[in-house]
N, CA, C and O atoms as a DFTB+ gen file, in Angstrom:
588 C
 N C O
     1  1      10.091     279.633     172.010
     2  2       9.806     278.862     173.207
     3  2       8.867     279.626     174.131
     4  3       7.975     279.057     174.761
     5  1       9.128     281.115     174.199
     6  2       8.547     281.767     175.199
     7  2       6.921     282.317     174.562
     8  3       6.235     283.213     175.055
     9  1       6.595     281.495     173.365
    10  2       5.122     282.180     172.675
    11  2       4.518     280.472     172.669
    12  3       3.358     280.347     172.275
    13  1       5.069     279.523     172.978
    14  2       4.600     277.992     173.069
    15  2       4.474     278.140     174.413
    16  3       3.403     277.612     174.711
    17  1       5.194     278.739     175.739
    18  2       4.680     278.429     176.673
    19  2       3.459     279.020     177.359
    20  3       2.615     278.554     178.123
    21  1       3.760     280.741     176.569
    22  2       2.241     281.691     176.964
    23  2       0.881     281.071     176.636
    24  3      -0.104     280.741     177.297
    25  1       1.392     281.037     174.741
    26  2      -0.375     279.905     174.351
    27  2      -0.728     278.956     175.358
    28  3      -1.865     279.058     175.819
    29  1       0.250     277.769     175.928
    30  2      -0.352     276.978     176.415
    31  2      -0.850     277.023     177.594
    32  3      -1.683     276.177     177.918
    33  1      -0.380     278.180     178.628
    34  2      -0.660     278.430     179.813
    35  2      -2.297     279.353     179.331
    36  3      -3.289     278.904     179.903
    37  1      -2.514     280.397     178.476
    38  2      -3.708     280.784     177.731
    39  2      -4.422     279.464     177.692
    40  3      -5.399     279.365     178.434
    41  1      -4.111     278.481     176.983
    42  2      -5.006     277.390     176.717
    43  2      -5.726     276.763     177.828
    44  3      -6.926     276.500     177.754
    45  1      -4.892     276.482     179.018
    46  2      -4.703     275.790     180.253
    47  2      -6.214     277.241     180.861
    48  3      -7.333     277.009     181.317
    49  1      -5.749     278.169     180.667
    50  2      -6.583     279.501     181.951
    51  2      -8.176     278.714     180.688
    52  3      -8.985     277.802     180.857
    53  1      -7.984     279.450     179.829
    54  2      -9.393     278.903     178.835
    55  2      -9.963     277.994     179.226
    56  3     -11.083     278.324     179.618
    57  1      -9.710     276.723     179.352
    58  2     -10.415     275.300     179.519
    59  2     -10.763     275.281     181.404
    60  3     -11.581     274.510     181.904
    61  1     -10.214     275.958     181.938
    62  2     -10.341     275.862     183.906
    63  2     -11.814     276.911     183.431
    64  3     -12.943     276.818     183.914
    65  1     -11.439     277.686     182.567
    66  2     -12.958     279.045     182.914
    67  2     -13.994     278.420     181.980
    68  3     -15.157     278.739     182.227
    69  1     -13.815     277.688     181.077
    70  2     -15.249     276.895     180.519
    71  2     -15.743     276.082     181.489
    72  3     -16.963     275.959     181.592
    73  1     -14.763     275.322     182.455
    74  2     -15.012     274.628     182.899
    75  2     -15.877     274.822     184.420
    76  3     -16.552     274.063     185.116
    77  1     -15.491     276.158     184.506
    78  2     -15.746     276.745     186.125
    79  2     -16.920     276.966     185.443
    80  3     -17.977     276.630     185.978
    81  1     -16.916     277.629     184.023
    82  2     -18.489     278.444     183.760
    83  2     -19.681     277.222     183.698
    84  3     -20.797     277.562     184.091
    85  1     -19.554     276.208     183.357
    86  2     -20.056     275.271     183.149
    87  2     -20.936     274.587     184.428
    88  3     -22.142     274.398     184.589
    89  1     -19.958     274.361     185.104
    90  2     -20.103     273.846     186.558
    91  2     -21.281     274.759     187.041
    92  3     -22.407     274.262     187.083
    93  1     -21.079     276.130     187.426
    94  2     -21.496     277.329     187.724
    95  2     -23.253     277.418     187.218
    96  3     -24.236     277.915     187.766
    97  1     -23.067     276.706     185.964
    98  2     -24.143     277.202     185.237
    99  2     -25.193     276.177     185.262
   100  3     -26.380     276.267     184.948
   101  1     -24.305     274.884     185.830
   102  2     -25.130     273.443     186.338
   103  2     -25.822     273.939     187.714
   104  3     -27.021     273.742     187.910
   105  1     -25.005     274.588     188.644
   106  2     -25.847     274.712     190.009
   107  2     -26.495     275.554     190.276
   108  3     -26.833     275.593     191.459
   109  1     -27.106     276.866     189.177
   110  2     -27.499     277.961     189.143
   111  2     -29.290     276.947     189.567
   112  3     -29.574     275.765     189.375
   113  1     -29.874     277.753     189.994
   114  2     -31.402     276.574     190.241
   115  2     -32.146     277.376     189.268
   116  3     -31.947     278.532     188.895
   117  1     -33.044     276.528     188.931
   118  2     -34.181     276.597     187.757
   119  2     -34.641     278.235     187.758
   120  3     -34.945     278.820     188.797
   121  1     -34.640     278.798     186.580
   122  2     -35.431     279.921     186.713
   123  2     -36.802     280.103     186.494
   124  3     -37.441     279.756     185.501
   125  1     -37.229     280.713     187.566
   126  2     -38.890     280.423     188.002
   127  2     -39.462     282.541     187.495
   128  3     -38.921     283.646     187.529
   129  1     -40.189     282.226     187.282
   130  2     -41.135     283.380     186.766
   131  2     -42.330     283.771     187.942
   132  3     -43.530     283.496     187.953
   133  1     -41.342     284.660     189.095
   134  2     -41.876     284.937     190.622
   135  2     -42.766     286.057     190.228
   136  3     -43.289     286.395     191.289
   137  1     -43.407     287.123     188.899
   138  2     -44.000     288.332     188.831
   139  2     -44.983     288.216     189.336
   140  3     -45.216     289.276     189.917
   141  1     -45.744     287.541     189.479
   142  2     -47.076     287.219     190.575
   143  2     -47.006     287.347     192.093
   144  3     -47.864     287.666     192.916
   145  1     -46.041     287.087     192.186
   146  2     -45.319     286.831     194.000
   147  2     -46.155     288.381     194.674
   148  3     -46.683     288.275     195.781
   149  1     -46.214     289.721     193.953
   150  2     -46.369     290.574     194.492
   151  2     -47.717     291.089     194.340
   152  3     -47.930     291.673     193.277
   153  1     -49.111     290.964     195.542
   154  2     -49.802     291.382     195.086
   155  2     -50.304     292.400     195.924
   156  3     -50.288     292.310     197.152
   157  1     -50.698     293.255     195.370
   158  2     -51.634     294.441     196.442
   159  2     -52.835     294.123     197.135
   160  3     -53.651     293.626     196.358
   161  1     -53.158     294.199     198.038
   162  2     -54.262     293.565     198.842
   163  2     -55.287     294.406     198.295
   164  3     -54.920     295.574     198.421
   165  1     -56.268     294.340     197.814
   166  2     -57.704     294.903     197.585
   167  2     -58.110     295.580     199.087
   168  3     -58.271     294.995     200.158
   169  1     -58.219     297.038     198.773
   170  2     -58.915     297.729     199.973
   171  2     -60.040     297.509     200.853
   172  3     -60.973     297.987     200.208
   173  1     -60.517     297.065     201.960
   174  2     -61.210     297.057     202.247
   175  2     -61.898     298.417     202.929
   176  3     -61.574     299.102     203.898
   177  1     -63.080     298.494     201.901
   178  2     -63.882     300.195     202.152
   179  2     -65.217     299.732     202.910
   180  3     -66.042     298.880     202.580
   181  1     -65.158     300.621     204.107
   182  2     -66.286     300.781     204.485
   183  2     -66.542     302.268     204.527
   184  3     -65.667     303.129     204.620
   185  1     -67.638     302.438     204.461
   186  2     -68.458     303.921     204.412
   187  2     -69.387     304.394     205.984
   188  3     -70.178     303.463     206.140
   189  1     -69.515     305.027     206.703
   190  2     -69.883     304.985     207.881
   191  2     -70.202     306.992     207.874
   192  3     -69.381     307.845     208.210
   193  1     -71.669     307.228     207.367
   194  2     -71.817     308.623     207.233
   195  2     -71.355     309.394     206.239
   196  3     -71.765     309.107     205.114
   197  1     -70.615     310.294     206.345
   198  2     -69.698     310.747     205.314
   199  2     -68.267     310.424     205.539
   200  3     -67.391     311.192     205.140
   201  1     -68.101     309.751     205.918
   202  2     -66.437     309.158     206.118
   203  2     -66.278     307.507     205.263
   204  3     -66.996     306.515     205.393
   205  1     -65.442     307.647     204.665
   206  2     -64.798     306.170     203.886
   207  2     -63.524     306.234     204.575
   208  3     -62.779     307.202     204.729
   209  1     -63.362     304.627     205.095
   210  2     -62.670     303.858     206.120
   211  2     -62.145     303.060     205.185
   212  3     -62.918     302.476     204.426
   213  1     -60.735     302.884     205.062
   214  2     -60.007     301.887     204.339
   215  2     -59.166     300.808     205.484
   216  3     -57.986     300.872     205.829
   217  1     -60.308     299.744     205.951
   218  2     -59.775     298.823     207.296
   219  2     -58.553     298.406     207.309
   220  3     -57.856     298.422     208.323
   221  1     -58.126     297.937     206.034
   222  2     -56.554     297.206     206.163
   223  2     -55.639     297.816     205.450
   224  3     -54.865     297.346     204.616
   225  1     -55.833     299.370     205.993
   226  2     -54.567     300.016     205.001
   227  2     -53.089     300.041     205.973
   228  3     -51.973     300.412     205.608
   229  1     -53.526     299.495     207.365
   230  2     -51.344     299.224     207.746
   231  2     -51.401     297.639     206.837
   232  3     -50.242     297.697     206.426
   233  1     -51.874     296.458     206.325
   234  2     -51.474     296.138     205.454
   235  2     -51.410     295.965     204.495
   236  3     -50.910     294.934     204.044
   237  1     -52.025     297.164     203.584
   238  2     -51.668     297.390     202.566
   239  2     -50.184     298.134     202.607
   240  3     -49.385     297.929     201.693
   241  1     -49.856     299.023     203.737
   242  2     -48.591     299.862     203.582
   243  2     -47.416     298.940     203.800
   244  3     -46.320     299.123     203.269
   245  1     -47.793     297.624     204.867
   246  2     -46.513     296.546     204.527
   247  2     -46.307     296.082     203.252
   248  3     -45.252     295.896     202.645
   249  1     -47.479     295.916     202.917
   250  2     -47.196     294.847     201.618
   251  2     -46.442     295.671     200.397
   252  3     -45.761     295.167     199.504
   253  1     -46.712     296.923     200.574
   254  2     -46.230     298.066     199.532
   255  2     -44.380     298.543     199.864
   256  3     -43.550     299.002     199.080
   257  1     -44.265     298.213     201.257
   258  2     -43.272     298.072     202.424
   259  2     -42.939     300.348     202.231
   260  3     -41.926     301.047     202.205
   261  1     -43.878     300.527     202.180
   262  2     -44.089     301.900     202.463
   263  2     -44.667     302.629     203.637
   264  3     -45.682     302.159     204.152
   265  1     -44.218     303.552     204.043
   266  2     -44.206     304.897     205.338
   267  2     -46.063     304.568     205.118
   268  3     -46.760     304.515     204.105
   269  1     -46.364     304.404     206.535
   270  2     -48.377     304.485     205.944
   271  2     -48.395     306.177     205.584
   272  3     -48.875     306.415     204.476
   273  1     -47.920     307.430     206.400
   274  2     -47.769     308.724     205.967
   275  2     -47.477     308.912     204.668
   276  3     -48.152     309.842     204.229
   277  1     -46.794     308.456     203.893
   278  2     -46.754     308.596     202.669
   279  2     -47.827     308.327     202.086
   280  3     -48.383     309.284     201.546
   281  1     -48.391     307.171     202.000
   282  2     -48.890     306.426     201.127
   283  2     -50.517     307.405     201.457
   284  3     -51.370     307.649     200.604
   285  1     -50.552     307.761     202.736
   286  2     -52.072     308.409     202.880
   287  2     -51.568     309.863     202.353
   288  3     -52.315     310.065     201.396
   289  1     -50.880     310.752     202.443
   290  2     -50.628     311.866     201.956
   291  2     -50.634     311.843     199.995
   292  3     -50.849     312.781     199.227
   293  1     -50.400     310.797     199.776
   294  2     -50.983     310.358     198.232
   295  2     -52.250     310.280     198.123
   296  3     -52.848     310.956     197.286
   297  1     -52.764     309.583     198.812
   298  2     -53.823     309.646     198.463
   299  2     -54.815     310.691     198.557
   300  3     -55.714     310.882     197.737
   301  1     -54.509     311.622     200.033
   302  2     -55.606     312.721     200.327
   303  2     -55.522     313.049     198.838
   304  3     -56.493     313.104     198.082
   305  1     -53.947     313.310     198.429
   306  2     -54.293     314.469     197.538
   307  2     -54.328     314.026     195.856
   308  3     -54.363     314.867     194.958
   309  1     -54.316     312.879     195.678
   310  2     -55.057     312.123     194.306
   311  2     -56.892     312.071     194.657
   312  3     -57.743     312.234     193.782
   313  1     -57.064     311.920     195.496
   314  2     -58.502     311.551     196.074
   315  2     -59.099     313.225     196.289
   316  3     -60.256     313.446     195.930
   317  1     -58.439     314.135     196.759
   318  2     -58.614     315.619     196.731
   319  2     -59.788     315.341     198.153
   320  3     -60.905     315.856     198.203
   321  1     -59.277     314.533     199.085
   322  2     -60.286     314.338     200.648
   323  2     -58.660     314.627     201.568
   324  3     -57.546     314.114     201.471
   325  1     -59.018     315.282     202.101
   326  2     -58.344     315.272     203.815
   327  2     -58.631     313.850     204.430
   328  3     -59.588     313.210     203.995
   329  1     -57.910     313.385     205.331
   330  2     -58.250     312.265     206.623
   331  2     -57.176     312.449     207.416
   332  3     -56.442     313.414     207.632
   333  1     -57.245     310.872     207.972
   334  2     -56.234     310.755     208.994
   335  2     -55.957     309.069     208.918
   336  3     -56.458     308.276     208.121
   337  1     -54.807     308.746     210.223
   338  2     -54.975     307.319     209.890
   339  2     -54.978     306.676     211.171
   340  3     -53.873     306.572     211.705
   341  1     -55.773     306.314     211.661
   342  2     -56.039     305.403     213.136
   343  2     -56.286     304.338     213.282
   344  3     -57.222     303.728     212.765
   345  1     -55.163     303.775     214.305
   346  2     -55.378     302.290     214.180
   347  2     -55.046     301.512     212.587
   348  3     -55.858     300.764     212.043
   349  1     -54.085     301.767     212.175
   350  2     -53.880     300.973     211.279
   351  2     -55.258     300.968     209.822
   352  3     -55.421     300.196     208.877
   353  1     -56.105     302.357     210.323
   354  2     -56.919     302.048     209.256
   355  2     -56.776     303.738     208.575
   356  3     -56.362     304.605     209.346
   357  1     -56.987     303.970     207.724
   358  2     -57.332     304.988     206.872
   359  2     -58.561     305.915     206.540
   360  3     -59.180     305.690     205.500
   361  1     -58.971     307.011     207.418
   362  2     -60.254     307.521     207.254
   363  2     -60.253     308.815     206.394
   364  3     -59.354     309.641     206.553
   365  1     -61.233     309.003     205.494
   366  2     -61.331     309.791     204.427
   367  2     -62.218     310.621     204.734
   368  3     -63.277     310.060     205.012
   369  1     -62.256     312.096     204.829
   370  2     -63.511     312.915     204.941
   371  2     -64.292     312.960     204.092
   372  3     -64.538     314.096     203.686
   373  1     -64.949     311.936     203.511
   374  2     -65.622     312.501     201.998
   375  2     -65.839     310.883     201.802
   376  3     -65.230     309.937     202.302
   377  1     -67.143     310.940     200.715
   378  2     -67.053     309.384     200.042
   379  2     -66.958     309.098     199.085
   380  3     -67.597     309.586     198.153
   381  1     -65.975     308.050     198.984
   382  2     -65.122     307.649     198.004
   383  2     -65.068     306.021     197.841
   384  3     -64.824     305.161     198.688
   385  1     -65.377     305.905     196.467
   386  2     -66.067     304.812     195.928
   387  2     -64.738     303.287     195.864
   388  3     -63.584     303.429     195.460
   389  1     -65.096     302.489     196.169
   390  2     -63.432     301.332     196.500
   391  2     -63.166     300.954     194.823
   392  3     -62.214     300.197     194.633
   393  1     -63.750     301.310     193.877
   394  2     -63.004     301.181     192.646
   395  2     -62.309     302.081     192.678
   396  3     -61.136     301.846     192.391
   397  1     -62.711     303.596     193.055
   398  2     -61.554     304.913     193.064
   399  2     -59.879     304.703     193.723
   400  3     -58.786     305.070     193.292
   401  1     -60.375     303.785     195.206
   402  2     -59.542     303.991     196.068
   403  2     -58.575     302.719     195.669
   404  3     -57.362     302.900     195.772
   405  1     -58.880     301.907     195.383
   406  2     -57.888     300.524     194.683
   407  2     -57.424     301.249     193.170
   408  3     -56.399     300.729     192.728
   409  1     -57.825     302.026     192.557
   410  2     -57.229     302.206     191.459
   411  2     -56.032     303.451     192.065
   412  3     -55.139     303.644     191.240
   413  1     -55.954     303.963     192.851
   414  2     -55.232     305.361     193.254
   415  2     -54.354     304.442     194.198
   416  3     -53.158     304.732     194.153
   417  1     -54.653     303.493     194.966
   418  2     -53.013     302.464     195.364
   419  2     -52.318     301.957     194.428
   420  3     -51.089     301.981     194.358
   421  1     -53.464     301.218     193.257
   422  2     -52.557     300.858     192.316
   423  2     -51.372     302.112     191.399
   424  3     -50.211     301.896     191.052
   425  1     -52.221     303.438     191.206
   426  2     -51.422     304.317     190.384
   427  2     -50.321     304.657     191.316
   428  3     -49.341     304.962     190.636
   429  1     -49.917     304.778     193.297
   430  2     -48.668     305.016     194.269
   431  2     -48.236     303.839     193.909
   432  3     -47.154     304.118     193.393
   433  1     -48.409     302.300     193.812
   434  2     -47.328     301.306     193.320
   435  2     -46.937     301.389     191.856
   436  3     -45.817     300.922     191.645
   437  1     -47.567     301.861     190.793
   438  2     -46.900     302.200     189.982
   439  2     -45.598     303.277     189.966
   440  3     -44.594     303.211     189.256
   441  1     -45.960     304.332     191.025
   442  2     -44.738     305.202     190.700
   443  2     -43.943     305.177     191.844
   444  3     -42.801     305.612     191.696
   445  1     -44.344     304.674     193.232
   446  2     -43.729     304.995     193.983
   447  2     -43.048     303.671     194.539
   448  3     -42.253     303.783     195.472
   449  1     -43.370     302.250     193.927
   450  2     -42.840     300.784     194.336
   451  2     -42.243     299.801     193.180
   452  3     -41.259     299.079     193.019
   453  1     -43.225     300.131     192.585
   454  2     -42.758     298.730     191.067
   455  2     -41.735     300.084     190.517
   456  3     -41.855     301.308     190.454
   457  1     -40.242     298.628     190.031
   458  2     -39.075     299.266     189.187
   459  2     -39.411     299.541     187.729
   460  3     -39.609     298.598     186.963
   461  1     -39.458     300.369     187.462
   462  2     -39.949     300.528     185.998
   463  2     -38.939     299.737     184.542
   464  3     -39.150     299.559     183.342
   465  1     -38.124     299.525     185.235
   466  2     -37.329     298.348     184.126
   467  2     -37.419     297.041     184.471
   468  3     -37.604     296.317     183.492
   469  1     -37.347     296.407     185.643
   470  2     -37.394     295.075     185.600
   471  2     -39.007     294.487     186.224
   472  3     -39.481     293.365     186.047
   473  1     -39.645     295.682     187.014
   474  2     -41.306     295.497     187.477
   475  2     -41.320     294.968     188.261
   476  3     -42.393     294.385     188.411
   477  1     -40.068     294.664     189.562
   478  2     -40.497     293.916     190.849
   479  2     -40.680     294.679     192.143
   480  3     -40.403     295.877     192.204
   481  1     -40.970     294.252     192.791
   482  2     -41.634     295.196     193.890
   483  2     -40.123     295.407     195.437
   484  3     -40.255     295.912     196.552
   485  1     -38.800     294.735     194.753
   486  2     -38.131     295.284     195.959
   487  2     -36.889     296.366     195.640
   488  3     -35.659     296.396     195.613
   489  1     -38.010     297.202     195.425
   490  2     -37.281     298.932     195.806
   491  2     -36.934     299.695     196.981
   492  3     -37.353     299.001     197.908
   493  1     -36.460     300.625     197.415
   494  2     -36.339     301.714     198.546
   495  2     -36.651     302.630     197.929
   496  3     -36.604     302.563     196.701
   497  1     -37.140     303.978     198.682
   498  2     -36.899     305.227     198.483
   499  2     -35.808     306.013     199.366
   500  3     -35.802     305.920     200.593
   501  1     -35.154     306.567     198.858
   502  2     -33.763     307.002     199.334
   503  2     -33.713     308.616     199.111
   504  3     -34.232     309.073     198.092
   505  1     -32.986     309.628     200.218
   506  2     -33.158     310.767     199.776
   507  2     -31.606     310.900     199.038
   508  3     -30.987     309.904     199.412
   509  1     -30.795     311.675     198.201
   510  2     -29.898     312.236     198.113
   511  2     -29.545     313.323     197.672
   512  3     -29.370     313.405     196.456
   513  1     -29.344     314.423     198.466
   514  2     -29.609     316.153     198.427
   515  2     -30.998     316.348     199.016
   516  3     -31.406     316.188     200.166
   517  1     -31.811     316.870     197.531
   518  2     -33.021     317.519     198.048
   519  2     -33.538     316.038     197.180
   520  3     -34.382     315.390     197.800
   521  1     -33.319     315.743     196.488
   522  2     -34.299     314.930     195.477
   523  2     -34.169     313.535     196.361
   524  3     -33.444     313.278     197.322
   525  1     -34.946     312.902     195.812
   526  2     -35.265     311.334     195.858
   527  2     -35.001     310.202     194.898
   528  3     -34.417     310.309     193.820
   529  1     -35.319     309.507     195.231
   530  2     -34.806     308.068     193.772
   531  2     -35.566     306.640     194.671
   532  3     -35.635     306.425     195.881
   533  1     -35.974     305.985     193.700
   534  2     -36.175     304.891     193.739
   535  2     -35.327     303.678     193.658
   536  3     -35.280     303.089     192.578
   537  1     -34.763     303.306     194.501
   538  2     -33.341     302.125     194.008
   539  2     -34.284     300.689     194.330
   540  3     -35.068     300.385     195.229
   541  1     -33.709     299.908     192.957
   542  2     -34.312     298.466     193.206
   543  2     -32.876     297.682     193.292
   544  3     -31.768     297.678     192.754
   545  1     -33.767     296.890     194.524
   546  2     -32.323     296.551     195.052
   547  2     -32.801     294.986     193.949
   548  3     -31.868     294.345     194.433
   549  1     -33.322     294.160     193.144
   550  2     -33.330     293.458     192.363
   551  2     -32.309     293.499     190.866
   552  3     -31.670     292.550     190.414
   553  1     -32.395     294.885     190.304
   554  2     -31.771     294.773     188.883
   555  2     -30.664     295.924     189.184
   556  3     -29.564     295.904     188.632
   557  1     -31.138     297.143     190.309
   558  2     -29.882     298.504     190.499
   559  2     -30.283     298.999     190.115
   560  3     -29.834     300.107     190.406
   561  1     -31.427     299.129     189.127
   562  2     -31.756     300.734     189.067
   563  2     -31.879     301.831     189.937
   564  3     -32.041     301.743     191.154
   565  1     -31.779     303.107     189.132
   566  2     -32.064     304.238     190.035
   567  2     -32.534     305.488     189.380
   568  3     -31.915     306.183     188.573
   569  1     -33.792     305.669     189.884
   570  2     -34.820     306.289     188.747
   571  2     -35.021     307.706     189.898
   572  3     -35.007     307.513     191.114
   573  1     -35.158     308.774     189.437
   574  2     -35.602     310.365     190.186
   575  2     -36.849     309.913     190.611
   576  3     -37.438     309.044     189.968
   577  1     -37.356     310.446     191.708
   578  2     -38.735     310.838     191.712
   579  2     -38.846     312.383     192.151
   580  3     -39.668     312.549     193.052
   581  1     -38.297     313.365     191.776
   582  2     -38.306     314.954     191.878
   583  2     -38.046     315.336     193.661
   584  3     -37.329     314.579     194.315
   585  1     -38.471     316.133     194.091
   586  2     -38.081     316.708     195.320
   587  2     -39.199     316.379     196.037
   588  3     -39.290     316.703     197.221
């Protein structure tokens, strides 16, 4: 009696959780293919003497949702130019060609924004100890980026 009433109460939990899963899986909304959603704004370079001016680099650093200090301290030193950053723009001591400078944002969103397992662009950088990590708050990863 007491293995006829477990099965059937088993049977009873089974058919409520197909049924919940079911339901669940009706109101889930369409899955849409957003990888485009994120794009990097193309630099705008102007050259003025020996100085290259990158005009819309505070939004390039939103759109990257990165420190603008970071993102220019990458670059001095991928670019191997000193600057500074005023006014929301980016000045380079040296001239530097806007295929150079769009390919060297793209190589800081490769390592320092896009999740390297799922490839979407909403990560943090987080310290814990001395080191760092990249957490995407999309899939959970959590990848080193060294000290």
């Amino acid at each position: 009696m007491e293995d006829e009433t477990s099965s059937s109460i088993h049977m009873m939990i089974m058919i409520d959780y197909k049924e919940m899963l079911e339901k669940g899986m009706k109101n889930l909304p369409e899955k849409t293919d957003n990888t485009d959603r994120f794009e990097i704004p193309k630099a705008e370079v102007e050259h003025s003497g020996k100085l290259t001016i990158i005009k819309n680099f505070s939004d390039i650093a939103k759109t990257l949702r990165r420190d603008e200090k970071h993102i220019a301290k990458f670059l001095f030193k991928e670019l191997a130019v000193p600057g500074s950053i005023t006014n929301g723009e980016l000045r380079l001591q040296g001239k530097v060609g806007d295929r150079m400078v769009n390919q060297r944002i793209l190589e800081y969103a490769e390592k320092y924004v896009l999740c390297k397992s799922c490839g979407k662009s909403d990560t943090n950088i987080h310290k814990d100890g001395k080191y760092y990590f990249l957490k995407c708050e999309a899939c959970g990863t959590k990848r080193s980026l060294g000290k």
